[in-house]
Backbone bond lengths (Angstrom), bond angles and torsions (degrees), N, CA, C in turn:
res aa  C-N    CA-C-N  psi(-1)  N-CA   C-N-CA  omega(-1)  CA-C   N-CA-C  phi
1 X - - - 1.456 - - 1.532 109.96 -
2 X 1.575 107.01 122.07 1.544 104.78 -179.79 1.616 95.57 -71.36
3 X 1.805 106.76 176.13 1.283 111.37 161.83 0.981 132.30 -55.99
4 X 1.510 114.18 -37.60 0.985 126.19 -175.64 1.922 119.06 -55.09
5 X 1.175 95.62 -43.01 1.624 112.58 -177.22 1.351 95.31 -70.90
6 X 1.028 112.19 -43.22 1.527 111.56 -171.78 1.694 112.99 -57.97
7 X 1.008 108.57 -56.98 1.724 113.13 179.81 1.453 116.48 -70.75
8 X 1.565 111.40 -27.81 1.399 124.68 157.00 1.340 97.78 -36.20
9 X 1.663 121.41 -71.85 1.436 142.88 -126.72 1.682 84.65 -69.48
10 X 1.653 111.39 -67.67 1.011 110.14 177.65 1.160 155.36 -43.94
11 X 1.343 109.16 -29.12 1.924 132.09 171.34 1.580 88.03 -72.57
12 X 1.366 134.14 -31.62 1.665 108.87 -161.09 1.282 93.70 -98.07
13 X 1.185 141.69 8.96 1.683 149.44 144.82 1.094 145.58 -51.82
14 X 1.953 97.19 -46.89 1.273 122.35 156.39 1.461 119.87 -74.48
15 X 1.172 118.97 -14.85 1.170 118.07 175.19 1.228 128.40 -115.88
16 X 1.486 112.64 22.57 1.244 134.49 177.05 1.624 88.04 -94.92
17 X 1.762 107.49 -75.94 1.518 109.06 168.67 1.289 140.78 -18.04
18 X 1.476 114.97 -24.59 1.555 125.39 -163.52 1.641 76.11 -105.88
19 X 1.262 143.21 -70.45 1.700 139.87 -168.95 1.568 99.86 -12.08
20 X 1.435 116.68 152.55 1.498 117.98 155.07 1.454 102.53 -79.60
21 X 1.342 107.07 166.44 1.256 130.28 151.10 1.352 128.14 -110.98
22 X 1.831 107.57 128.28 1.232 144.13 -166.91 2.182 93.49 -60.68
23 X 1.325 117.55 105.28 1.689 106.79 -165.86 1.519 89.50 -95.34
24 X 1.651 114.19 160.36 1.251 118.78 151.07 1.687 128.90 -39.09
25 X 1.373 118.77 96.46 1.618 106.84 -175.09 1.603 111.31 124.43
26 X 1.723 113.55 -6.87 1.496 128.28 146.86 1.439 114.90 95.80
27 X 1.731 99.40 2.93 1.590 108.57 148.70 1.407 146.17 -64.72
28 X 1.091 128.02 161.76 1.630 117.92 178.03 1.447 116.46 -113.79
29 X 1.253 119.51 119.29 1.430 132.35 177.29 1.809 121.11 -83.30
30 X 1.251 150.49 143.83 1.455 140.18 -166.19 1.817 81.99 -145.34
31 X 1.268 129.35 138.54 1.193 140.59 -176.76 1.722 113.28 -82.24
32 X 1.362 95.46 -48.99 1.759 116.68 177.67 1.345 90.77 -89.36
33 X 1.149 170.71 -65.07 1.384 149.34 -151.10 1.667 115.25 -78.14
34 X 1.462 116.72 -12.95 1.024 134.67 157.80 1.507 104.14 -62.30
35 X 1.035 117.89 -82.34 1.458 127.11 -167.09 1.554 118.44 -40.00
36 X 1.733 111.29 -33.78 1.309 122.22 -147.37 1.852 78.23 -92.58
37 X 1.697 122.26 -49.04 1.199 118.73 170.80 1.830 129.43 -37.97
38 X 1.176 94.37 -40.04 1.328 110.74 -177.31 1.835 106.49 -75.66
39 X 0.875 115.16 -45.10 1.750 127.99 167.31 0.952 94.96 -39.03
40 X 1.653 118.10 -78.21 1.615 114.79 -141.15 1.719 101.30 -88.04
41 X 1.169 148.08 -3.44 1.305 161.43 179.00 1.606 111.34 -82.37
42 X 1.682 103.83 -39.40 1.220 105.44 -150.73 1.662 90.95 -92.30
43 X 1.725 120.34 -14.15 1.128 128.46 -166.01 1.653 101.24 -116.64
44 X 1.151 118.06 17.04 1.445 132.59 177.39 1.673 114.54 41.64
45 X 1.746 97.13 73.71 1.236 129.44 172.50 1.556 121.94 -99.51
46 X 1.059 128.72 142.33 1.653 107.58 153.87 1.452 91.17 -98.65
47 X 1.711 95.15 153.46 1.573 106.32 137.38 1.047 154.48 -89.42
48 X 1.837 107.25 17.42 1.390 115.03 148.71 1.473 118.93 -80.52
49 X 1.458 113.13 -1.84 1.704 103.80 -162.96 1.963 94.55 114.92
50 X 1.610 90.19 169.48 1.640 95.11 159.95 1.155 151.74 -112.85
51 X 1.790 101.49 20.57 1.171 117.32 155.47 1.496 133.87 -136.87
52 X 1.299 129.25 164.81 1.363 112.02 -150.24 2.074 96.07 -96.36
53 X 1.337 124.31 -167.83 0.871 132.61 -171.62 1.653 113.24 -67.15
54 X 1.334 103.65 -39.83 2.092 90.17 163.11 1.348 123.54 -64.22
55 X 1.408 115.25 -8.60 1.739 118.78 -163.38 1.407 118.87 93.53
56 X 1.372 113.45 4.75 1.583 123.35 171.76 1.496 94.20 -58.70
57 X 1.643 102.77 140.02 1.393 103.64 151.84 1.828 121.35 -86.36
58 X 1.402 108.81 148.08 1.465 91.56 -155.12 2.059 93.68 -121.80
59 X 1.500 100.85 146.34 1.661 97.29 -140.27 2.168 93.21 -110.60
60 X 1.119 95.89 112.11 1.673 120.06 -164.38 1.954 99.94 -65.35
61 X 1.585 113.84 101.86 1.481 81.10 174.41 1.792 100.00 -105.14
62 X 1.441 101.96 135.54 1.609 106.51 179.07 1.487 131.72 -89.20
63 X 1.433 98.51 110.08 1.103 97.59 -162.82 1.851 107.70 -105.25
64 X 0.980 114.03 -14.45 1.746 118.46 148.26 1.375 134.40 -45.74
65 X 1.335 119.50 -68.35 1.488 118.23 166.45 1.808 121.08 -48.71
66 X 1.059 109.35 -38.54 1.887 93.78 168.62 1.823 110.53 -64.21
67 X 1.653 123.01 -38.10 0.738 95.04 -179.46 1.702 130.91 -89.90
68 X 1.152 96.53 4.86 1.683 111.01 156.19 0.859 142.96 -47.45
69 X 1.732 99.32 -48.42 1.265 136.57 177.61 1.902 115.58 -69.92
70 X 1.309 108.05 -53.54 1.486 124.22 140.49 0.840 114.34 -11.55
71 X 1.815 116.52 -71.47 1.648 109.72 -157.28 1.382 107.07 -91.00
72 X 1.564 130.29 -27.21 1.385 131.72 173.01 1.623 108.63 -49.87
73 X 1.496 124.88 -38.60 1.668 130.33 -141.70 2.213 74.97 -79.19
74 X 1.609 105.96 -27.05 1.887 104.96 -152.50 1.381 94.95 -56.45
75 X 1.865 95.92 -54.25 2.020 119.66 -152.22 1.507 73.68 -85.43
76 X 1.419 165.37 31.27 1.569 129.65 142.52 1.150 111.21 -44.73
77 X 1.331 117.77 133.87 1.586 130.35 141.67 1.695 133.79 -131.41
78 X 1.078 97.42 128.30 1.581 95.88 -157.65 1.684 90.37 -99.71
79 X 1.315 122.27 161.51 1.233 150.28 152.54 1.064 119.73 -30.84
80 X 1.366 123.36 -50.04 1.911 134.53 169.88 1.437 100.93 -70.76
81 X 1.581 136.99 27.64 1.198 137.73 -158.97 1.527 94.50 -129.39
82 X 1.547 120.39 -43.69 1.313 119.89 -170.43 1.764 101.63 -93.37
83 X 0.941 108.36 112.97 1.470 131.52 166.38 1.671 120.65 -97.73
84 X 1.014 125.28 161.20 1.270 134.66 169.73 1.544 118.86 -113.37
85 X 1.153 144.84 164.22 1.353 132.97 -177.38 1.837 94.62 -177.83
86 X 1.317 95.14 132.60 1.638 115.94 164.85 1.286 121.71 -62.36
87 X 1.037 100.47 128.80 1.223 107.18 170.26 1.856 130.95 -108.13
88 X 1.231 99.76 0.22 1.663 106.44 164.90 1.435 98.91 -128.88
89 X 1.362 114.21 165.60 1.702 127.99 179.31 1.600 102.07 -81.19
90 X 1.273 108.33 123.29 1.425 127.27 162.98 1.505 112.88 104.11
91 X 1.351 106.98 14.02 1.661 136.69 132.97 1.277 145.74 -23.30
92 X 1.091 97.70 -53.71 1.451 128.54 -164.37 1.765 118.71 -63.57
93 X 1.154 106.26 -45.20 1.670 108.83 168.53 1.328 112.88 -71.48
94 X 1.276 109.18 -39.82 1.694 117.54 168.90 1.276 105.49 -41.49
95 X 1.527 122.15 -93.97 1.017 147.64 -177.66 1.954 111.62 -28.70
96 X 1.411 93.00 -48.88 1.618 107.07 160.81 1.598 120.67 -57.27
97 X 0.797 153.44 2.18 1.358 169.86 -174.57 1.311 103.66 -146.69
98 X 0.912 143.58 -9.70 1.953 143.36 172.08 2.166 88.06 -76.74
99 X 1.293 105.37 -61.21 1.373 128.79 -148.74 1.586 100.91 -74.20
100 X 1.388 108.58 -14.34 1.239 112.63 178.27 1.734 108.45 -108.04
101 X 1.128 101.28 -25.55 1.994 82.74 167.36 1.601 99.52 -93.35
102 X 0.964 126.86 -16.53 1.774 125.90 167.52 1.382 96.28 -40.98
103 X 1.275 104.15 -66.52 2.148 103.20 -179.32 1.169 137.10 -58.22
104 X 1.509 99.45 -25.23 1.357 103.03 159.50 1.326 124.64 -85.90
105 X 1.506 132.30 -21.13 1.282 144.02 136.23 0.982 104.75 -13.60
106 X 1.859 120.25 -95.72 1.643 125.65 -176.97 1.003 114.53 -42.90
107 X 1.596 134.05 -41.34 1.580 125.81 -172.12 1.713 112.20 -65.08
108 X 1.389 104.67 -32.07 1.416 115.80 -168.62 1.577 118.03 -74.11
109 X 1.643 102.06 -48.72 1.604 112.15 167.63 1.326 102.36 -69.34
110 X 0.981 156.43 -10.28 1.680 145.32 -127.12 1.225 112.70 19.06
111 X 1.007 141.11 79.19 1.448 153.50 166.75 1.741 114.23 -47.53
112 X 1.693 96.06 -60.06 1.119 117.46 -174.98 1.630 106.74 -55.93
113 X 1.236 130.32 -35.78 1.283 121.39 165.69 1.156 114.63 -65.06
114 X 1.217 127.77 -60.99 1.497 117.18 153.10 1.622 133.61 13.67
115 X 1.220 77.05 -91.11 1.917 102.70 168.73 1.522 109.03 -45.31
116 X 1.271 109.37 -35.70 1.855 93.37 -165.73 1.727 95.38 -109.60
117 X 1.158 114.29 3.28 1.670 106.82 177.14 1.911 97.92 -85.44
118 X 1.501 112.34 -25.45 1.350 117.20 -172.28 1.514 116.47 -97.86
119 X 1.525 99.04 -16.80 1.677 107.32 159.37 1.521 109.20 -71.39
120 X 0.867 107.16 -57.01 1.621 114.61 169.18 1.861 110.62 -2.30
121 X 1.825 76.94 -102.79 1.891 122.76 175.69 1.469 96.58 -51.17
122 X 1.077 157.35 -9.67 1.034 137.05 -155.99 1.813 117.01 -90.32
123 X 1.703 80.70 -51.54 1.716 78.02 174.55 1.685 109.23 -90.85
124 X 0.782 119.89 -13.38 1.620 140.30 -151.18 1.883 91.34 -78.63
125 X 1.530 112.41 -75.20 1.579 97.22 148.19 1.143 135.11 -115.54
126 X 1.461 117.98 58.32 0.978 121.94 157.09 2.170 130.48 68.78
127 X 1.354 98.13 -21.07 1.521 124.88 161.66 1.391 105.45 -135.71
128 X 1.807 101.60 150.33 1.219 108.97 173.46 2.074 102.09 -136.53
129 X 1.127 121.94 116.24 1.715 107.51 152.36 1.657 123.50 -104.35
130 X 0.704 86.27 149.59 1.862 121.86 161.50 1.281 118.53 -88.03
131 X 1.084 124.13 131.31 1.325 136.64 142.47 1.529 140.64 -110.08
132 X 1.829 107.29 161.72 1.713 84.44 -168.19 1.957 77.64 -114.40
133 X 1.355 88.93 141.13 1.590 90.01 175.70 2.224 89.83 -107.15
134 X 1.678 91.37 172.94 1.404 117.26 164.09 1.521 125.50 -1.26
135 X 1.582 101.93 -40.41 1.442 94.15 -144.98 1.988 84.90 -130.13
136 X 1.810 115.35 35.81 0.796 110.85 -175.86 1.382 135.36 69.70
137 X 1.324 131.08 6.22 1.663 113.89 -148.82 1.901 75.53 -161.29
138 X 1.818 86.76 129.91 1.539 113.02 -167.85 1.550 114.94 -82.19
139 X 1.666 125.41 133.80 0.943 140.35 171.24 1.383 122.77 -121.02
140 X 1.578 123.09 163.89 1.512 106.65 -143.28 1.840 73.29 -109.65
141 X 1.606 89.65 166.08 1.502 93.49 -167.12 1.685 104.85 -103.30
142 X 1.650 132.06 118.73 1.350 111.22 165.12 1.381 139.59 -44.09
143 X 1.873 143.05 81.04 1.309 142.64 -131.68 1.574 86.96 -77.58
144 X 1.095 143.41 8.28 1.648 131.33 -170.32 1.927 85.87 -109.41
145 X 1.068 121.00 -48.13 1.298 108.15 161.25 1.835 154.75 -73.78
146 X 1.435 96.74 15.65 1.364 137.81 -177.05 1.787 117.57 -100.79
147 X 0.953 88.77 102.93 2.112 107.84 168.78 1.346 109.89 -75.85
148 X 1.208 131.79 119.05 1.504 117.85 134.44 1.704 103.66 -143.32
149 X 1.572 114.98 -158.62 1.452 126.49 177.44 1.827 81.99 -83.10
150 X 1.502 91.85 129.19 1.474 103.36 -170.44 1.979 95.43 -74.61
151 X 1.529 120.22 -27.04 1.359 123.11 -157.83 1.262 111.58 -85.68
152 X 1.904 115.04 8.98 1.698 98.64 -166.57 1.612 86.27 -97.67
153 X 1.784 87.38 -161.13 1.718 91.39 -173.69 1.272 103.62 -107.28
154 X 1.878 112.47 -12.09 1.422 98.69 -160.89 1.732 88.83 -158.10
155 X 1.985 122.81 141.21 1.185 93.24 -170.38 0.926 116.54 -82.55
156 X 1.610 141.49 36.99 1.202 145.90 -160.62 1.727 94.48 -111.32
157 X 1.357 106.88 -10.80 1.795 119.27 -176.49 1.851 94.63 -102.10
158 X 1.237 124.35 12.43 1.444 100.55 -176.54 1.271 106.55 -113.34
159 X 0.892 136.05 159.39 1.494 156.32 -157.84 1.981 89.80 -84.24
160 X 1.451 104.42 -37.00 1.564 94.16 -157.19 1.875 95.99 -166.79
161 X 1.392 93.95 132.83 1.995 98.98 -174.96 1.430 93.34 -132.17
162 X 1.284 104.04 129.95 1.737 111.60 179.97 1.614 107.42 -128.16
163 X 1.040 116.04 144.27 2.211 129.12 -164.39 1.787 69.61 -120.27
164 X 1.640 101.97 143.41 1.010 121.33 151.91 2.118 111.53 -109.17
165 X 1.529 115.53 118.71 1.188 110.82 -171.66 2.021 94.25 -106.98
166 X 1.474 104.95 135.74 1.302 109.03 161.80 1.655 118.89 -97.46
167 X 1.417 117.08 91.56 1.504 117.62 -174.26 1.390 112.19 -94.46
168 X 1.220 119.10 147.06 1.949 130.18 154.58 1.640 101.44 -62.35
169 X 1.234 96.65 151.97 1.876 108.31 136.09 0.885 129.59 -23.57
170 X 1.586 121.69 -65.06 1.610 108.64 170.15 1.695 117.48 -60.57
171 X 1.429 92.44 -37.94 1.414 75.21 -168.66 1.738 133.14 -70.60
172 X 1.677 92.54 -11.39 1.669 108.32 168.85 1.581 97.40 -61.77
173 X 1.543 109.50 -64.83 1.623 97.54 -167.15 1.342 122.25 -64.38
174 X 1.386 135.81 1.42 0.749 114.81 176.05 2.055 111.18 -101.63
175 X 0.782 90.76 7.95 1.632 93.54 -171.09 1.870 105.76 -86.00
176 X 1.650 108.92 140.68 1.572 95.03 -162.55 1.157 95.94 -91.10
177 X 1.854 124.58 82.58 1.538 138.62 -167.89 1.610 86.48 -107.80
178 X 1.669 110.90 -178.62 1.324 114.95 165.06 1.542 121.66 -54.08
179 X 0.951 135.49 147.29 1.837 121.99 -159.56 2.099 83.54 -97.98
180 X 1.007 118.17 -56.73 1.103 146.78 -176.40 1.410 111.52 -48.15
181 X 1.596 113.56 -43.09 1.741 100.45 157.73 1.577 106.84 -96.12
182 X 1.346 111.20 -9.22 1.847 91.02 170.94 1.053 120.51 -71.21
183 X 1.523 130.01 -24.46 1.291 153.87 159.71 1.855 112.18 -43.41
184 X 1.359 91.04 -68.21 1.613 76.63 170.31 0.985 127.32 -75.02
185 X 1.606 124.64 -21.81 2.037 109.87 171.17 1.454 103.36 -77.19
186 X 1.711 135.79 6.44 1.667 112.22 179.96 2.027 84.43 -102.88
187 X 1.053 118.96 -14.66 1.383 112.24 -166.47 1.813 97.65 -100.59
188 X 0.765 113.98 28.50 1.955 116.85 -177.91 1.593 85.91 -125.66
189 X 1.133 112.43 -41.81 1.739 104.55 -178.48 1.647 108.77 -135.38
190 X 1.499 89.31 84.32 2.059 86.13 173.23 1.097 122.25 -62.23
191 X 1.987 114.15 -28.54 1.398 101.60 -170.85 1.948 114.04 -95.15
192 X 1.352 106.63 9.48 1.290 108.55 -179.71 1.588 120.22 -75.87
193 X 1.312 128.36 139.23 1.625 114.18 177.41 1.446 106.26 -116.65
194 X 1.297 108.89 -0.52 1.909 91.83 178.54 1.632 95.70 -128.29
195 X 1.125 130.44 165.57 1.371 138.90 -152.46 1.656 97.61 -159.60
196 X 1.673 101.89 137.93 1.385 109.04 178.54 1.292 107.99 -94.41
197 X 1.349 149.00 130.93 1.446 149.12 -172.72 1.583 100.39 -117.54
198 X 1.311 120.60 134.58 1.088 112.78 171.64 1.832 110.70 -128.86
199 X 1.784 111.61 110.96 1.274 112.94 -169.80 1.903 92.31 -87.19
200 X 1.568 109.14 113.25 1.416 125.28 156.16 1.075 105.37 -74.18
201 X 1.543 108.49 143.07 1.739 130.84 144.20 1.825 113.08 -113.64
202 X 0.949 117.47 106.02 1.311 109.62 167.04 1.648 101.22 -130.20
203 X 2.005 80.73 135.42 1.394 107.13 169.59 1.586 130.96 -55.27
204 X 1.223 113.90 113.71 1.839 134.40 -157.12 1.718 86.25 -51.86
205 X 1.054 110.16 161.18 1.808 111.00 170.56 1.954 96.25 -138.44
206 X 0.860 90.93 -17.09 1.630 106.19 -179.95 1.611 121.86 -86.02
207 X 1.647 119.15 -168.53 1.159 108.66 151.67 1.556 122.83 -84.52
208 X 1.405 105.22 173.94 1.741 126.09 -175.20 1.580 116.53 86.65
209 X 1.035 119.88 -147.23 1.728 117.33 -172.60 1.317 105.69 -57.99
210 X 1.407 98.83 166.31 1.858 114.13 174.05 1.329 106.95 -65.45
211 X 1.363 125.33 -35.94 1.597 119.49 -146.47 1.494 93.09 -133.70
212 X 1.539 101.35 141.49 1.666 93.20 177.85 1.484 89.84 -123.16
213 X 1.675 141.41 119.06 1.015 130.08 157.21 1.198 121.63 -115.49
214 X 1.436 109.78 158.43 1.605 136.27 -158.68 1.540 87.63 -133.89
215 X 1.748 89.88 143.65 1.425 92.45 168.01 2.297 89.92 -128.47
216 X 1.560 98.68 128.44 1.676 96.11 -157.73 1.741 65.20 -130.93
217 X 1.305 92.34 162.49 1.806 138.02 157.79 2.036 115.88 -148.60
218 X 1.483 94.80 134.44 1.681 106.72 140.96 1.878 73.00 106.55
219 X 0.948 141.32 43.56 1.170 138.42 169.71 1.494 123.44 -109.94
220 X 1.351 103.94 -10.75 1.845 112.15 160.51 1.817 116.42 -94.57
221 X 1.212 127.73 19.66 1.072 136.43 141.68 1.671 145.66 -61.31
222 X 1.161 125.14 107.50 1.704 98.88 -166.72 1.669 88.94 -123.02
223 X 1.572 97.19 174.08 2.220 98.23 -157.50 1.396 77.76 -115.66
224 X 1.294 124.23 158.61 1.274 146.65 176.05 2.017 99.86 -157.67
225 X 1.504 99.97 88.54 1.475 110.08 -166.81 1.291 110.51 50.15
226 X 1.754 121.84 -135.94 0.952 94.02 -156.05 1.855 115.78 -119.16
227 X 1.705 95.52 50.51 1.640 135.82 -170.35 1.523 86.47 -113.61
228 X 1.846 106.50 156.13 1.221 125.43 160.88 1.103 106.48 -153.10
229 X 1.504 103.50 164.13 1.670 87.70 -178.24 1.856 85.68 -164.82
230 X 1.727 103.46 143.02 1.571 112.47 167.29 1.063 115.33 -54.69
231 X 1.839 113.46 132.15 1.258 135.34 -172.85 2.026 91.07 -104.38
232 X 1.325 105.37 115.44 1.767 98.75 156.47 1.415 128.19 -56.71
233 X 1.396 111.78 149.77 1.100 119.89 -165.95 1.507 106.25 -49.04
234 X 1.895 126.40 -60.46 1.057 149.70 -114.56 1.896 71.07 -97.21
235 X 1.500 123.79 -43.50 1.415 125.71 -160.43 2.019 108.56 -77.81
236 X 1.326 108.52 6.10 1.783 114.36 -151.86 1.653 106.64 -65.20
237 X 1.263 97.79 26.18 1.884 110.38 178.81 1.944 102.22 -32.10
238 X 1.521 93.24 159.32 1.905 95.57 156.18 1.184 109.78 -86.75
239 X 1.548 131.57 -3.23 1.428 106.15 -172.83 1.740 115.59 -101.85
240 X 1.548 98.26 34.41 1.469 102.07 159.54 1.588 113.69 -110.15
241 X 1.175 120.87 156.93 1.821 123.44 172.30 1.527 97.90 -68.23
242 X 1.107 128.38 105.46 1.746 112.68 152.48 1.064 122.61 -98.48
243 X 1.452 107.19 142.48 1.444 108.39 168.58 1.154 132.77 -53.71
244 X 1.176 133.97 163.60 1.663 136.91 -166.35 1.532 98.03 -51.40
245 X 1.038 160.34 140.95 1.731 127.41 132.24 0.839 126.14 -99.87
246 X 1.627 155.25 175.37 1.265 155.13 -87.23 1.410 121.22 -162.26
247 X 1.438 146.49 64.48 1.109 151.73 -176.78 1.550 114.99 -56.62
248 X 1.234 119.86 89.45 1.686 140.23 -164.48 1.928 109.86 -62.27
249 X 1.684 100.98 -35.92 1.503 127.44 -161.48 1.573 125.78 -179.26
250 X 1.089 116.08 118.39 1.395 107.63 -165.26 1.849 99.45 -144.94
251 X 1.009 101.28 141.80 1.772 110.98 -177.76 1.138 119.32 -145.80
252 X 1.749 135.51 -139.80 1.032 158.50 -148.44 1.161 124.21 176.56
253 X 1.728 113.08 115.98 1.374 116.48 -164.46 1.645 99.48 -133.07
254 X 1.720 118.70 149.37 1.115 130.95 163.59 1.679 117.37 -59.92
255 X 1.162 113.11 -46.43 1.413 117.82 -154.47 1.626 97.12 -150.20
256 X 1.147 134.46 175.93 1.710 161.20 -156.12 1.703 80.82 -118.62
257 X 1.892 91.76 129.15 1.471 106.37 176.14 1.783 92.86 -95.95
258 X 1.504 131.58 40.94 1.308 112.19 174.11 1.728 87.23 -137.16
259 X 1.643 95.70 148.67 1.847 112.77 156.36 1.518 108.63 -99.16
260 X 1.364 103.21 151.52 1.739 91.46 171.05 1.738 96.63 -136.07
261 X 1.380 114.45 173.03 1.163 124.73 -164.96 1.573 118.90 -146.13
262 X 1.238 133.94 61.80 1.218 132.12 169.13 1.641 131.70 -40.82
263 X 1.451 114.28 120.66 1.548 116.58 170.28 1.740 105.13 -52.19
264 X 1.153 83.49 -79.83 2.052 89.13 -173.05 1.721 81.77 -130.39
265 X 1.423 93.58 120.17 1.349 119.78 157.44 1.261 127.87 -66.56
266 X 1.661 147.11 109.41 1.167 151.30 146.63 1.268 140.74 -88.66
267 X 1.665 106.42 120.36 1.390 121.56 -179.20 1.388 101.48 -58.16
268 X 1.707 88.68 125.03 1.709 118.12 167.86 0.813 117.03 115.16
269 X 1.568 123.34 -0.84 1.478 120.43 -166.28 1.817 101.78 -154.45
270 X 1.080 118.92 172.06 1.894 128.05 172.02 1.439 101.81 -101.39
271 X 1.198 136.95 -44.82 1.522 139.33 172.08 1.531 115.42 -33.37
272 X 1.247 142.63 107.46 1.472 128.62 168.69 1.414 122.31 -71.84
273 X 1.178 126.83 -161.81 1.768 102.30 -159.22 1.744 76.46 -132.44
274 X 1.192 114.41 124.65 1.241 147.90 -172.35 1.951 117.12 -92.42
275 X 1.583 110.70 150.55 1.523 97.06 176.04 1.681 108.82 -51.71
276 X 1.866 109.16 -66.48 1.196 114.11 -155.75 1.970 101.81 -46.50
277 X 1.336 127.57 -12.95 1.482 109.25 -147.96 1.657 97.20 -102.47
């Protein structure tokens, strides 16, 4: 796959993602307008704004977040919760020393934050993922910054799962990416300090691993002489010029470094069905 196909491939991904979905029963579902609903509701927003058409301010009573709160206090689980225990006789010291670097395990990763960042999110929207980064040890994934086919059930059913990362300067240079294309996305924009990263997964159709990921930036841009200007995701048509964009790191993976976790799962869609929804 040239680059070219490749960033092709990708813009018609993102904009598959932004499409509603057609639900069982002849409704229309939007993945991000869900989410953005659930935000501003759950934080006692309207989505008209906060005042009505005379200029009244108009006064939000929330009745979502208590029951959130409700269902997080049910699914708590704390760390002093996971135990170990033998299961044959003469076990027990073993197992006793298993249970004690286990704790230092959780204390060390923070686990326990973990647990209550996913008690949280869980019912609130309704899905929660995890990820395992680099250094082994799981982090919860932002779902407003997460791509996939909004209609499967699981992302192990999508054709293609994309993380949007917002990095600095340092943090480009320090990553062991191509030095040589990090170089050209900090030298295309000297005066910029935050950078959109986009970690692709697309499903192999070929031989070797399942997953081929790329981590690319600067590919929603198109040139109109010698002006450019950001193309939205939802808009990533071919009938704009884009500029080249920039493949930072790209490899080969067995399996998806994310778990996900649905409240109540619904046919037709990846979104689980949440208190606020």
């Amino acid at each position: 796959m040239t680059s070219q196909e490749l960033f092709s491939s990708i813009r018609a991904n993102l904009q598959q993602f932004h499409e509603s979905v057609t639900m069982p029963g002849g409704y229309e579902f939007n993945h991000l307008n869900t989410l953005k609903f659930v935000d501003l509701y759950y934080n006692g927003k309207f989505e008209s704004g906060e005042y009505d058409s005379q200029g009244l301010k108009k006064y939000f009573f929330n009745i979502m977040k208590p029951s959130c709160d409700i269902a997080t206090k049910f699914i708590d689980l704390d760390t002093k919760d996971l135990l170990m225990l033998s299961e044959r006789a003469g076990d027990e010291y073993r197992v006793w020393v298993m249970q004690r670097d286990l704790k230092a395990w959780l204390k060390e990763t923070q686990f326990g934050v973990l647990l209550n960042e996913i008690g949280f999110d869980f019912p609130k929207y309704g899905s929660v993922v995890i990820k395992k980064n680099k250094d082994g040890e799981w982090k919860k994934v932002l779902l407003q910054n997460l791509r996939m086919d909004p209609s499967v059930q699981s992302l192990e059913d999508s054709s293609f799962v994309k993380e949007i990362h917002v990095m600095t300067r340092r943090e480009l240079r320090d990553m062991k990416w191509d030095k040589k294309a990090v170089d050209e996305l900090l030298d295309r924009y000297p005066k910029e300090v935050y950078f959109k990263v986009y970690e692709c997964y697309l499903y192999n159709m070929e031989e070797g691993k399942k997953w081929l990921r790329y981590f690319t930036a600067d590919f929603l841009r198109s040139q109109d002489g010698k002006h450019s200007k950001s193309i939205p995701e939802s808009d990533a048509s071919s009938e704009y010029d884009f500029v080249p964009g920039i493949i930072l790191y790209e490899d080969e993976m067995d399996e998806l470094p994310y778990r996900e976790l649905h409240w109540e799962p619904v046919p037709g869609r990846w979104l689980g069905y949440g208190f606020p929804e």
